[in-house]
C-alpha positions in Angstrom: -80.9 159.7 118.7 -77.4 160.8 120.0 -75.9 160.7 122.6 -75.7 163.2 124.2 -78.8 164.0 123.6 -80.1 161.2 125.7 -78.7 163.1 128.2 -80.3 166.4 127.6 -83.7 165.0 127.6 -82.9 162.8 130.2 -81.8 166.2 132.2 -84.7 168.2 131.0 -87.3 165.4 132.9 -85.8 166.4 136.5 -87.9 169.2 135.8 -91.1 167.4 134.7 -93.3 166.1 137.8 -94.6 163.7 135.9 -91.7 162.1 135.2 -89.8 162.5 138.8 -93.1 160.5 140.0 -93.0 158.2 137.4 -89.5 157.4 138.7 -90.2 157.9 142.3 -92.7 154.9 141.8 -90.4 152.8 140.1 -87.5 153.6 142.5 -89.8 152.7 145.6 -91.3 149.0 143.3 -86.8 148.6 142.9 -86.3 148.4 146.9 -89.7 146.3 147.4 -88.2 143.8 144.8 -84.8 144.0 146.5 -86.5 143.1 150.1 -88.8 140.6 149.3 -87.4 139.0 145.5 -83.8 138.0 146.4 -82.3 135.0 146.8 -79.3 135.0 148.6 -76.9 131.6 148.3 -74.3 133.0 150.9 -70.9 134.6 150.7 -71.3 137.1 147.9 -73.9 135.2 145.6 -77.7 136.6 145.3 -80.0 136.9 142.9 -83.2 139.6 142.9 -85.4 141.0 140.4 -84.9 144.8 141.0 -83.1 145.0 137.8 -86.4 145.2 135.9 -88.2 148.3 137.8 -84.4 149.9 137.2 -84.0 149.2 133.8 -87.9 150.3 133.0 -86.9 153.5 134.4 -84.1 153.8 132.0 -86.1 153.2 128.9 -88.8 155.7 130.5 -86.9 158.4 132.1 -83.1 158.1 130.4 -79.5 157.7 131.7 -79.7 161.3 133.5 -83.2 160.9 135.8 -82.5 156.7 136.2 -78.6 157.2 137.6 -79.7 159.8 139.9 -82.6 157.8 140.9 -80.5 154.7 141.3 -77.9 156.4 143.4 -80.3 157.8 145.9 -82.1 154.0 146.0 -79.0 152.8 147.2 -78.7 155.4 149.9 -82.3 154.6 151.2 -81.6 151.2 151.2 -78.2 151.4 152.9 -80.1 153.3 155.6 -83.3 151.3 155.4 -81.0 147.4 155.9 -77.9 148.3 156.3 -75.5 145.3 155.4 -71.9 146.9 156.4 -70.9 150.0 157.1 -71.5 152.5 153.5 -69.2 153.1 151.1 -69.9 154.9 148.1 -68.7 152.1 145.5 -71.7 150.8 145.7 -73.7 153.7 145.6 -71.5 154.6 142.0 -72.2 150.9 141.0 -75.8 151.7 141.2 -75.5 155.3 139.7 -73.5 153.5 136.8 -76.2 150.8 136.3 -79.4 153.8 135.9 -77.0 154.9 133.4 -75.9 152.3 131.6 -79.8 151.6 131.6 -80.8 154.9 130.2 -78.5 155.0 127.6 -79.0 151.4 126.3 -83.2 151.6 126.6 -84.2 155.6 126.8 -86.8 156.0 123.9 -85.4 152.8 121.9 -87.9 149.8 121.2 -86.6 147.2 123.9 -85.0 144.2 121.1 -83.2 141.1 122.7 -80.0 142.4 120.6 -80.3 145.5 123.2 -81.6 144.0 126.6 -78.7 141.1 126.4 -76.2 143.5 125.5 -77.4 146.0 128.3 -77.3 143.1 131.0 -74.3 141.8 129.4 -72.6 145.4 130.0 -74.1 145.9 133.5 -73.3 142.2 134.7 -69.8 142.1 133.3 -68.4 145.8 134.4 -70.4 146.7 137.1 -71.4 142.8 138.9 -68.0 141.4 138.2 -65.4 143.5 137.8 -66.3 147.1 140.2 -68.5 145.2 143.1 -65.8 142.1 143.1 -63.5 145.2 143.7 -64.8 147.1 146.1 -65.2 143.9 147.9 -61.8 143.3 148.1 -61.3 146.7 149.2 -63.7 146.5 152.0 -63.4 143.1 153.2 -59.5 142.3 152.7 -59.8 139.5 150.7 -58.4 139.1 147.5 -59.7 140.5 144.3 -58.2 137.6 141.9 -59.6 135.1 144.6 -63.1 135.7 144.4 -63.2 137.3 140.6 -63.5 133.9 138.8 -66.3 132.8 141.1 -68.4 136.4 140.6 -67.4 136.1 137.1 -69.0 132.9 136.4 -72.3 133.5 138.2 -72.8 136.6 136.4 -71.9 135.3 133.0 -75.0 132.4 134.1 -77.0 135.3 134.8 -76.9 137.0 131.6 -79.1 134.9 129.3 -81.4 133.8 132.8 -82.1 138.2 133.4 -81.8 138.6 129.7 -84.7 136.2 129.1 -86.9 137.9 132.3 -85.9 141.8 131.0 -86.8 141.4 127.8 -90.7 140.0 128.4 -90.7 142.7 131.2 -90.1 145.4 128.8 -92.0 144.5 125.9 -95.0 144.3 128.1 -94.1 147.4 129.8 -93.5 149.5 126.4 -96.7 147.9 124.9 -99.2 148.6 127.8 -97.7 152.6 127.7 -97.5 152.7 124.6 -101.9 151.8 124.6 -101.9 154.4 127.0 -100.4 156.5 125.1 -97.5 157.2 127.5 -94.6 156.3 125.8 -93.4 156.5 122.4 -90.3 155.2 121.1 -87.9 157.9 119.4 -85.9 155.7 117.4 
C-alpha cells in the first residue's frame, strides 16, 4: 500500500461511525492507561502503557483518524490534569505519534521488524529529541543538559515497549481478525 494512500483511507474513516467509535473507545482506554498505568521516577522520567491503545488505533484506523485522535487526547487530558500551563508542542508530539502510528501499522500484519522500528522512530524523534525541546523551551533549562539523560531512557525503552507492543498487537489483530473485523492489506 502507498503512502499516500494510507492517508486517503485513513481520511475516508472520519466519515465511517464505526470507525470514529472504534477510535473514540481506544482514545478514552489511552487516557485510563495514562491515569492509572504510569510510573513516574521524578524530574522528566515516566513510564505508562498508553502507547498500546495509541498504536492499536493506528494499525485499525491509520495515520489520518489516529493523529487527529491523538491530538484531541492530549487536549482532554491537559484539561482533565493539567500539569503546566498548555502549549501546543505537546499536543503536535502527540498528533505526530497517531501518525507515525498509522503509517507504520495501518492495515500491515504487526512484525517485530515494524513495532521496534515504529517505537524506535517515536521514542527517538518525538520522546528525545521534540519533548526534550519543548522542555527546554518551557522550563528554561538547557536542551544539551537534559538531552543525554532523555536520550538514554528512551533508547532503554525501546526493546522493554517493543517487547509489550508487539504481544499487544498480535493478540489484538488475531482476535479481530476471528471477528472478522480487521484484515490486513498488505
Amino acid at each position: 500500500m502507498k503512502l499516500i494512500d494510507s492517508f486517503r483511507r485513513s481520511a475516508a474513516q472520519l466519515r465511517d461511525l464505526r470507525s470514529l467509535t472504534g477510535a473514540s473507545l481506544l482514545l478514552a482506554l489511552s487516557i485510563l492507561l495514562t491515569y492509572f498505568f504510569r510510573l513516574d521516577f521524578g524530574g522528566s522520567l515516566s513510564v505508562g502503557l498508553s502507547f498500546n491503545a495509541t498504536a492499536l488505533m493506528g494499525m485499525l484506523f491509520g495515520p489520518v483518524v489516529t493523529g487527529l485522535a491523538n491530538g484531541l487526547g492530549d487536549i482532554i487530558k491537559c484539561v482533565l490534569k493539567p500539569q503546566g500551563p498548555y502549549f501546543f508542542g505537546y499536543t503536535f508530539n502527540a498528533m505526530l505519534a497517531g501518525v507515525i502510528y498509522g503509517v507504520f501499522l495501518y492495515g500491515k500484519k504487526p512484525t517485530l521488524l515494524r513495532v521496534v522500528a515504529t517505537k524506535a522512530t517515536i521514542n527517538i524523534v518525538i520522546n528525545a529529541f521534540l519533548a526534550t525541546l519543548w522542555m527546554a523551551l518551557l522550563g528554561g533549562k538547557g536542551f544539551y543538559a537534559m538531552i543525554p539523560v532523555r536520550v538514554i531512557k528512551n533508547l532503554a525503552m525501546i526493546p522493554i515497549e517493543s517487547a509489550i507492543l508487539y504481544a499487544v498487537l498480535n493478540a489484538a489483530s488475531q482476535a479481530l481478525r476471528r471477528a472478522g473485523y480487521y484484515k490486513i492489506r498488505e
